[in-house]
C-alpha positions as CSV (number, residue, x, y, z in Angstrom):
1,X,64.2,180.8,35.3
2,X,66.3,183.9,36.6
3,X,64.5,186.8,38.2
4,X,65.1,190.2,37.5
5,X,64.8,193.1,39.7
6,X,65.2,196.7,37.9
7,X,64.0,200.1,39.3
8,X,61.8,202.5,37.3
9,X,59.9,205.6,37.6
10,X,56.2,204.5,38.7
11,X,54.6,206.5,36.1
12,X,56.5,205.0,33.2
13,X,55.9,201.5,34.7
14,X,52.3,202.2,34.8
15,X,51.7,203.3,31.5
16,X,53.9,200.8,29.9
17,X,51.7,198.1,31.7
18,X,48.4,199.6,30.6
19,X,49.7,199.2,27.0
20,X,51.1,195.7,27.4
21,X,48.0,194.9,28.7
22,X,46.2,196.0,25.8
23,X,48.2,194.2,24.1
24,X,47.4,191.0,26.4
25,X,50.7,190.9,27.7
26,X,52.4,190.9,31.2
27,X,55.1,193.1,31.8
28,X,57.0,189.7,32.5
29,X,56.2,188.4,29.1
30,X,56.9,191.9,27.6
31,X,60.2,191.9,29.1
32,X,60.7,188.7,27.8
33,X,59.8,189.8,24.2
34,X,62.4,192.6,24.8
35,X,65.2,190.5,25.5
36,X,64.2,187.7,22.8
37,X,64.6,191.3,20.6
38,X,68.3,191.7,21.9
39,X,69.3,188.4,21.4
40,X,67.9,187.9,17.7
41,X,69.5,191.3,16.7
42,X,72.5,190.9,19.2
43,X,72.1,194.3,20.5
44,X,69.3,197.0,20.9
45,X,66.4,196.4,18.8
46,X,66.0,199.8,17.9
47,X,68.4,203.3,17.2
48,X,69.6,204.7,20.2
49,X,70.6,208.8,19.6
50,X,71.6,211.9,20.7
51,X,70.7,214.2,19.2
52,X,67.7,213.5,16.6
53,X,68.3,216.8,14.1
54,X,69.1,214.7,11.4
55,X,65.7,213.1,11.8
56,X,64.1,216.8,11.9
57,X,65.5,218.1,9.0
58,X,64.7,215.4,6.8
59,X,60.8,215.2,8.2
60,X,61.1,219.2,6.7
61,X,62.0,218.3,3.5
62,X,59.6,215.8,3.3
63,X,56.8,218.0,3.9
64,X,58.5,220.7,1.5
65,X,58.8,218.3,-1.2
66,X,55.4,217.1,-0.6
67,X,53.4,221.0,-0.3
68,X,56.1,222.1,-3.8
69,X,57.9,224.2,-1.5
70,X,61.3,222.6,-1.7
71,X,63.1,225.9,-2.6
72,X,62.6,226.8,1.5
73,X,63.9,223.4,2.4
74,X,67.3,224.1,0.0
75,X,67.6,227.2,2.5
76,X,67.5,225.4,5.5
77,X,69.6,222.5,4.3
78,X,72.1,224.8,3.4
79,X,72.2,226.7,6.8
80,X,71.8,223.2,9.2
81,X,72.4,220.3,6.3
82,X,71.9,217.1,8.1
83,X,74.4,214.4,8.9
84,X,74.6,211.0,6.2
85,X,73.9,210.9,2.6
86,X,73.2,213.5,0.9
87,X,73.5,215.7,-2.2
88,X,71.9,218.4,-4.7
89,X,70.6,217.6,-8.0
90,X,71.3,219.3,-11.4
91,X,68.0,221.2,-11.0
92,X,69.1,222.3,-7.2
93,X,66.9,220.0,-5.3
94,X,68.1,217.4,-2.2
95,X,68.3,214.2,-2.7
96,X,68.5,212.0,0.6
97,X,70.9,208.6,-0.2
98,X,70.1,205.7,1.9
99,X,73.6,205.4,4.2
């Protein structure tokens, strides 16, 4: 077994152990799991970004589509439209492709 010495802020090390602990887990055995994660999906398990915009814009025209207000979400979409897939309908309204 190799050890593994890191540094990190004590406040984020604390409140990631209280959570792994709730979980029944030591932070050894959570940083285990974390590098299992790495391995299986040879890189980082999850999205790294920079800027999370996209993400924004299309959480507002979710909640436009879902209160029938997407006529303020064309507006917005057409001042700041998001990165990826995307497109206008016949009727006017976004459509979000998967990428």
């Amino acid at each position: 077994m190799a050890n593994v010495n890191i540094r990190v802020d004590d406040t984020l090390k604390s409140e990631a152990e209280k959570i792994f602990a709730a979980l029944g887990l030591s932070l050894s055995t959570a940083t285990n799991v974390y590098y299992r994660q790495v391995v299986r999906h040879g890189g980082i398990p999850f999205e790294l970004r920079v800027d999370n915009e996209p993400n924004k814009m299309e959480h507002l025209v979710k909640i436009a589509k879902e209160k029938g207000k997407i006529s303020s979400a064309n507006k917005a979409f057409d001042k700041h439209p998001p990165e990826g897939s995307w497109r206008k309908d016949e009727e006017g309204n976004i459509v979000l492709e998967e990428i």
